[in-house]
C-alpha positions as a Python dict, from the first residue, in 0.01 Angstrom:
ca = {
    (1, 'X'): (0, 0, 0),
    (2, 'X'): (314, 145, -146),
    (3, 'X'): (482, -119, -10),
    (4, 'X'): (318, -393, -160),
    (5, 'X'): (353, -196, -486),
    (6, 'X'): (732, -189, -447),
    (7, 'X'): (713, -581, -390),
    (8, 'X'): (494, -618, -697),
    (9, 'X'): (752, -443, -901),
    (10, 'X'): (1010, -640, -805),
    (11, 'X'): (832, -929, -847),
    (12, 'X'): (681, -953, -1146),
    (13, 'X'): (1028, -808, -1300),
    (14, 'X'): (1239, -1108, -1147),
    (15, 'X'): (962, -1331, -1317),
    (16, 'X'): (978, -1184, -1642),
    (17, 'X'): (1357, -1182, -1638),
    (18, 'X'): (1319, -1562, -1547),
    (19, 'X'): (1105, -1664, -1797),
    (20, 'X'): (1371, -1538, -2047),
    (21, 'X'): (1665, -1726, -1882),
    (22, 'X'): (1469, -2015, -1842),
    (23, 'X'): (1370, -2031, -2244),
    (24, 'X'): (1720, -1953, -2325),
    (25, 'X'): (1877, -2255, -2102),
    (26, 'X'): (1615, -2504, -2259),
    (27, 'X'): (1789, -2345, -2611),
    (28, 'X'): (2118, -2375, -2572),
    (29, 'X'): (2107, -2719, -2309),
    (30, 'X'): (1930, -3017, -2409),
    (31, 'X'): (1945, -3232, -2096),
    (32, 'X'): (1814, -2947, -1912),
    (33, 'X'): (1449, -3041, -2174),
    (34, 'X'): (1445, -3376, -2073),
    (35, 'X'): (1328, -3236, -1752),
    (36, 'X'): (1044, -3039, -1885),
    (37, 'X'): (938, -3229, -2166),
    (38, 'X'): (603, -3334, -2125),
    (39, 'X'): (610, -3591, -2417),
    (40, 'X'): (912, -3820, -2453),
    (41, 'X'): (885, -3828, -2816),
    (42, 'X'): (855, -3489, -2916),
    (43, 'X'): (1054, -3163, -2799),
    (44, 'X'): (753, -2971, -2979),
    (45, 'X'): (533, -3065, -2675),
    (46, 'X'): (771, -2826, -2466),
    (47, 'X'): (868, -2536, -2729),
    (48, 'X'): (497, -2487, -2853),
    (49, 'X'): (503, -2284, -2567),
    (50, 'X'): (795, -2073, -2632),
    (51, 'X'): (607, -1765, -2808),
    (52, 'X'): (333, -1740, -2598),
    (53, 'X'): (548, -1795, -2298),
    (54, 'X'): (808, -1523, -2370),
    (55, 'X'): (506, -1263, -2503),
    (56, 'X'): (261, -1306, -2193),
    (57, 'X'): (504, -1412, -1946),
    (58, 'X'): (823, -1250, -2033),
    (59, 'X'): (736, -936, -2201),
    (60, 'X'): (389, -928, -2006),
    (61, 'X'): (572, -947, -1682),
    (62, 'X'): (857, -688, -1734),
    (63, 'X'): (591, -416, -1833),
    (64, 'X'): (350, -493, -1578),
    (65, 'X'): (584, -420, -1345),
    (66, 'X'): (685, -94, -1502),
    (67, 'X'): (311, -26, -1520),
    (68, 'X'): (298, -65, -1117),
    (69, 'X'): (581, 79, -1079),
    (70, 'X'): (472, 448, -1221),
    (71, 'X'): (143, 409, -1137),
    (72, 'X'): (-34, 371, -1437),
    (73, 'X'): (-403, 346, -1505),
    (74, 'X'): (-354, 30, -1663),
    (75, 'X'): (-140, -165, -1376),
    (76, 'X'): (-418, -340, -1237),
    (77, 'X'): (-528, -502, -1564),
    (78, 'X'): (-153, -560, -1663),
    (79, 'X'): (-147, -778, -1373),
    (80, 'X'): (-427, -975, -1454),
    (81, 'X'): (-377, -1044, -1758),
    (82, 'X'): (-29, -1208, -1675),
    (83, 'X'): (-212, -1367, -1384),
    (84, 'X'): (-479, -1511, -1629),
    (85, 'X'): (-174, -1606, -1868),
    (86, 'X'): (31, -1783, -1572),
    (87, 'X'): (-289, -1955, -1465),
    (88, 'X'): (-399, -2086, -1795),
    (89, 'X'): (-40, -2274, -1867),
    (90, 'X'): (-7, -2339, -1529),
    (91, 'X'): (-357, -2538, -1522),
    (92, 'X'): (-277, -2673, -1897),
    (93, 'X'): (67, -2814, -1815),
    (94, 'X'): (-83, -2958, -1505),
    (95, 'X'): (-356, -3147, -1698),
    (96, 'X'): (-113, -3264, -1945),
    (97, 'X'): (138, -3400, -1693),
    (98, 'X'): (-130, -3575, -1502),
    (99, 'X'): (-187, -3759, -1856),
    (100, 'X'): (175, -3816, -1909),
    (101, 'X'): (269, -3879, -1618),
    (102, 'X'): (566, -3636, -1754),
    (103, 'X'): (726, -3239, -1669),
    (104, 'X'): (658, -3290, -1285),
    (105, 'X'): (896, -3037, -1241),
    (106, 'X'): (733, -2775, -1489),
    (107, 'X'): (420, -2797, -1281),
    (108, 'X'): (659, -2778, -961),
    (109, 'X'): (757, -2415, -1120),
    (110, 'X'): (444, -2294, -1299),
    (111, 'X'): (164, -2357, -967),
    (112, 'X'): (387, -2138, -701),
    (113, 'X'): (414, -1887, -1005),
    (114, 'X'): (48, -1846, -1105),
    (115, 'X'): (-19, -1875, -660),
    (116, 'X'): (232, -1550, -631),
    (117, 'X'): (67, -1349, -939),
    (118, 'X'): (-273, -1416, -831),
    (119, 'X'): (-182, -1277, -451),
    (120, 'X'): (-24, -1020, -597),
    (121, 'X'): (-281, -889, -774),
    (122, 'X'): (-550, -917, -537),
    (123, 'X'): (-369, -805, -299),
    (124, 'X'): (-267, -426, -528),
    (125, 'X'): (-655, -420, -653),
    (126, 'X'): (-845, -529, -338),
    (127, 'X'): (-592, -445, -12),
    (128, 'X'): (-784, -148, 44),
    (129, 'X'): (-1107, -328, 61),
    (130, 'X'): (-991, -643, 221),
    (131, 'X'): (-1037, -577, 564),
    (132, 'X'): (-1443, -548, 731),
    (133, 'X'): (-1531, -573, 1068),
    (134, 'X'): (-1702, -885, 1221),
    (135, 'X'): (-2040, -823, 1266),
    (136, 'X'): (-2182, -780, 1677),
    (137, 'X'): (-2219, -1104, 1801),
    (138, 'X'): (-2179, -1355, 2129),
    (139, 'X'): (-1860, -1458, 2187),
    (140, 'X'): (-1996, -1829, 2169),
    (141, 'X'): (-2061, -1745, 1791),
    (142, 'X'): (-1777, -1519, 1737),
    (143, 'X'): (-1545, -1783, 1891),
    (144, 'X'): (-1708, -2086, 1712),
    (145, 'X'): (-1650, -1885, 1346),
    (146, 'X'): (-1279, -1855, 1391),
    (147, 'X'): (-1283, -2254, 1513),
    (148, 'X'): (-1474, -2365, 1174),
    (149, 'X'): (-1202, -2117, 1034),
    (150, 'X'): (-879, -2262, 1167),
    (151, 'X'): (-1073, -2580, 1068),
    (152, 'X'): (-1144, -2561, 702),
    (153, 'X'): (-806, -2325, 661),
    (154, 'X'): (-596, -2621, 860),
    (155, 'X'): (-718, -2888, 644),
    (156, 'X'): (-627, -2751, 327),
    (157, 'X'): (-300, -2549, 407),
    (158, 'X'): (-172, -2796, 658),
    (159, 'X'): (-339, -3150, 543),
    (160, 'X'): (-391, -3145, 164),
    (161, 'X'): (-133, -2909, 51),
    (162, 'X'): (151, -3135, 178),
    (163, 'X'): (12, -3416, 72),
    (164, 'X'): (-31, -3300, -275),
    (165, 'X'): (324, -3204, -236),
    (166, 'X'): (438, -3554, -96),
    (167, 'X'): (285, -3677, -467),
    (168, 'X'): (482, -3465, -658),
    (169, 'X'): (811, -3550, -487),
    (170, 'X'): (745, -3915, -557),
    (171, 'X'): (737, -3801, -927),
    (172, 'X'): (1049, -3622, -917),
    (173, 'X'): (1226, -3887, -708),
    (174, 'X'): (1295, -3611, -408),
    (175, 'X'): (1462, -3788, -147),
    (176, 'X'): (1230, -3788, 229),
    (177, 'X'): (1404, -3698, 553),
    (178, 'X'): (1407, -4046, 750),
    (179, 'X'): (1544, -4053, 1107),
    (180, 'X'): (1419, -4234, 1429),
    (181, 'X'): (1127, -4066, 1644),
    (182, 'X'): (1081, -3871, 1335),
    (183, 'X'): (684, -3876, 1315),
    (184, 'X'): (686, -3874, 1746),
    (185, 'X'): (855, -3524, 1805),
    (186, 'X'): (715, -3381, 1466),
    (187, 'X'): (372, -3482, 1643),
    (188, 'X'): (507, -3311, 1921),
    (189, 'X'): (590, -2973, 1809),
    (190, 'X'): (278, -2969, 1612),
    (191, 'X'): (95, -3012, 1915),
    (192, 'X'): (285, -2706, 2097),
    (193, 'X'): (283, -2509, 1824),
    (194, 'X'): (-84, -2540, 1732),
    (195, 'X'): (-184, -2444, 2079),
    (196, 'X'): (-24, -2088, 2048),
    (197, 'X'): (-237, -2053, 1737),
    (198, 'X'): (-560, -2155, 1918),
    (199, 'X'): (-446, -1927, 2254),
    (200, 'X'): (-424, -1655, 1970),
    (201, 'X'): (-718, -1735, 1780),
    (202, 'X'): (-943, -1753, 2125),
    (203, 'X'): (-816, -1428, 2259),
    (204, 'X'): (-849, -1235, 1896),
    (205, 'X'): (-1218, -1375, 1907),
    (206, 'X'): (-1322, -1312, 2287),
    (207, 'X'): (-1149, -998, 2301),
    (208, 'X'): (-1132, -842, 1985),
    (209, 'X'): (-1455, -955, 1930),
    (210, 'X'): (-1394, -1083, 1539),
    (211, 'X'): (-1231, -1373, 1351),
    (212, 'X'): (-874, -1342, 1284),
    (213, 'X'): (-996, -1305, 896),
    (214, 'X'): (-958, -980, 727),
    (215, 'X'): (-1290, -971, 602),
    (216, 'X'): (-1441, -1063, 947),
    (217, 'X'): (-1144, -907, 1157),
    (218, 'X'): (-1152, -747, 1518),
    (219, 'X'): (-1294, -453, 1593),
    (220, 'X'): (-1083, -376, 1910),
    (221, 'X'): (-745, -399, 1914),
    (222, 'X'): (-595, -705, 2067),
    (223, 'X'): (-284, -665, 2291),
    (224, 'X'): (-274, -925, 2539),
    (225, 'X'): (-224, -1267, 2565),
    (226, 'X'): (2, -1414, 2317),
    (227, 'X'): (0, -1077, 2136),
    (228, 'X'): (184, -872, 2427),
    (229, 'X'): (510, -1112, 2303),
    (230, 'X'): (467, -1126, 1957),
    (231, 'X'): (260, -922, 1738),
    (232, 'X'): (146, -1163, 1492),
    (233, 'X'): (135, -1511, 1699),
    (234, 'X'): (-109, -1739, 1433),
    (235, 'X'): (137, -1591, 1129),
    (236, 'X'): (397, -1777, 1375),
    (237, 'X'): (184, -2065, 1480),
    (238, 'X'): (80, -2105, 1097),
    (239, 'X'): (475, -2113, 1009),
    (240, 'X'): (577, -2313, 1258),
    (241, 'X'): (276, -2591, 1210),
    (242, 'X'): (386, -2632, 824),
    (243, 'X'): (746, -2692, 953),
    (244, 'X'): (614, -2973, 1192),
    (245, 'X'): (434, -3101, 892),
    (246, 'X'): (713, -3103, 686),
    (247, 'X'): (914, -3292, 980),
    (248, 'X'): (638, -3558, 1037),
    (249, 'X'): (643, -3648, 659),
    (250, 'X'): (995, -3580, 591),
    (251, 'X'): (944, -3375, 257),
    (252, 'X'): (1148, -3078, 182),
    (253, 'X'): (908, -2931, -116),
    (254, 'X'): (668, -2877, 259),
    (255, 'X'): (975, -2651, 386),
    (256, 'X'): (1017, -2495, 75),
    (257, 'X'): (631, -2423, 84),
    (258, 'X'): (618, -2290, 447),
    (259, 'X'): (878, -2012, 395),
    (260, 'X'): (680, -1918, 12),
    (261, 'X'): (351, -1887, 287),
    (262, 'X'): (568, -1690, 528),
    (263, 'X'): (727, -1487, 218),
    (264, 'X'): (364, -1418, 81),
    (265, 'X'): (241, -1291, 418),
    (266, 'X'): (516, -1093, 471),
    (267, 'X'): (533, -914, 160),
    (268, 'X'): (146, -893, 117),
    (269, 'X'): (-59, -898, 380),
    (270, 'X'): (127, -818, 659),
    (271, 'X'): (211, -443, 484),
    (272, 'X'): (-211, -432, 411),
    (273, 'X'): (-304, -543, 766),
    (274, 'X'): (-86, -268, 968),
    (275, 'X'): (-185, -32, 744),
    (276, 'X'): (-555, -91, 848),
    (277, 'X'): (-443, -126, 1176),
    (278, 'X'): (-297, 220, 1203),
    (279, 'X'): (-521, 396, 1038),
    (280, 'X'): (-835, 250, 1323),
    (281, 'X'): (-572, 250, 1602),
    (282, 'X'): (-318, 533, 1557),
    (283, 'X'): (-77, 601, 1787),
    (284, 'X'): (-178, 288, 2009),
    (285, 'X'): (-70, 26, 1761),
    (286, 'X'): (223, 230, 1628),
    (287, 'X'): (387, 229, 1984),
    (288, 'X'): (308, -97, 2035),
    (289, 'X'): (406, -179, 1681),
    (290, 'X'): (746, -29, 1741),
    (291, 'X'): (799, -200, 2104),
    (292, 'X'): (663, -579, 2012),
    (293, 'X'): (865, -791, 1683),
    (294, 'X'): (639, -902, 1435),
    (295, 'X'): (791, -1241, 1436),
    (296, 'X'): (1053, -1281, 1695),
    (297, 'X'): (866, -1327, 2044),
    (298, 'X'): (1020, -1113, 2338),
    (299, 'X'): (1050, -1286, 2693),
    (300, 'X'): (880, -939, 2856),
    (301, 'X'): (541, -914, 2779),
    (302, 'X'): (471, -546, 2663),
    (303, 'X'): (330, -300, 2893),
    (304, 'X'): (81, -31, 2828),
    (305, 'X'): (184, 288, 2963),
    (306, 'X'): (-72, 370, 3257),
    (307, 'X'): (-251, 20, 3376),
    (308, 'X'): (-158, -120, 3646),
    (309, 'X'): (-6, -485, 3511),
    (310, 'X'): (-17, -606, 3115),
    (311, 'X'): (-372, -685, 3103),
    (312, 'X'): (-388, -493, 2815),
    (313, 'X'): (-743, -407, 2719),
    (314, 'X'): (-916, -421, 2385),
    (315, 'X'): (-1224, -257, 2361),
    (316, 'X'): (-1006, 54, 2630),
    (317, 'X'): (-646, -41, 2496),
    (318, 'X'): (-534, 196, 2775),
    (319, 'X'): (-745, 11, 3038),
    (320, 'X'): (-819, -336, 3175),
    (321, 'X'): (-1064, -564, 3046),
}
């Protein structure tokens, strides 16, 4: 947890720092407006929300991070409430742009924003509570939850998210990546990819005996398979298939937006996750933590001191399956 508090800090005190800047370039430069305005006709449309930009945002920001930073009683609602301010222009400037049809590139700013308050905040109020175990089960139903998972989570993160974000770089007038076999071999490392995500999700689900998530996670620990190479293979796979997305449609807001997922998971989740890990797993997952890369795959698969070949088991960790 402390280290998702030292990334809230820093985050929320870049944003309130940038909320300043950005007010103060819109001042002083007046074709830097013309790309925020969100009526042609009146620069009042943009500056209405000066005050209660620079009081929620800006101030709100730089003490909520001071508040998280010394551990205050009040940090958790700090961060709320500039969550719940982010959200509310964020939504409003959407809704007026979609009438417009003008300050794509506000929205561009403000959604991202109010996505890395709101994961910040759940992540410092709720991290210790995020993680249950799956329930006993078959592995038939077990395995068929993390497919309707991978299903539902695939078709919004990898299908409508880059679409949406096709949209908005039509707006802006974003130039597309265009070369020959373009769509073919982004197909193709889609494919590949998307099959080390399924090995992983398959193996967390018939050996670990839960969904890969946190709220329905493994009981066991999982160290075999695609996880004797790399410790976190669908955080990979899920990287890697937004990248092939972003290479099928050519769109560089998609590549932006698969290193912001990767960012988020890194600085988040991945901090909350090990920390659960280690506390059900001890020393097992901290040597194998310290032996297998979180996101660079080794070519040796890892090997459990005292079984006989790296069958790694789940339910034994020091055993085979």
């Amino acid at each position: 947890m402390q280290k998702v508090r030292r990334a809230t800090t820093i985050y929320f005190l870049i944003q309130g720092v940038a909320v300043f800047a950005w007010w103060a370039g819109l001042y002083f430069d007046s074709h830097m407006r013309d790309w925020f305005l969100l009526d042609v006709r009146y620069s009042t449309s943009l500056f209405a929300f000066a005050l209660a930009d620079l009081g929620f945002l800006g101030i709100g920001s730089i003490i909520a991070a001071w508040l998280v930073h010394t551990r205050s009683n009040l940090d958790h609602i700090s961060i709320w409430a500039v969550t719940g301010a982010m959200s509310y222009a964020a939504v409003y400037s959407f809704t007026y742009t979609l009438l417009s049809d003008r300050g794509w590139l506000g929205v561009l700013l403000m959604m991202p924003a109010m996505i890395w308050c709101g994961v910040f905040a759940v992540g410092l109020t709720f991290g210790g509570d995020m993680f249950r175990e799956s329930r006993e089960g078959s592995s038939e139903w077990i395995i068929t939850k993390t497919l309707i998972q991978i299903v539902v989570l695939w078709s919004v993160i990898l299908g409508l998210i880059p679409y949406l974000l096709t949209l908005i770089e039509n707006k802006l007038g974003v130039e597309r990546l265009s070369f020959q076999y373009q769509r073919p071999i982004g197909t193709g490392v889609f494919i590949l990819i998307s099959c080390l995500g399924l090995w992983a999700g398959y193996v967390m689900s018939r050996f670990g005996r839960g969904t890969p998530l946190p709220l329905d996670h493994a009981p066991h620990l999982v160290i075999r398979g695609p996880y004797k190479y790399v410790r976190n293979p669908m955080a990979v796979s899920g990287i890697g298939q937004c990248l092939a997305v972003a290479l099928f449609l050519g769109s560089p807001l998609t590549v932006v937006y698969a290193f912001m997922g990767s960012f988020i998971w890194q600085l988040i989740f991945r901090p909350l996750e090990e920390d659960d890990l280690e506390v059900r797993f001890g020393t097992v997952f901290r040597k194998y933590m310290e032996n297998v890369r979180c996101w660079i795959p080794h070519l040796k698969p890892y090997q459990i001191d005292g079984t006989a070949d790296s069958s790694n088991s789940v339910v034994s960790p020091l055993g085979r399956m």
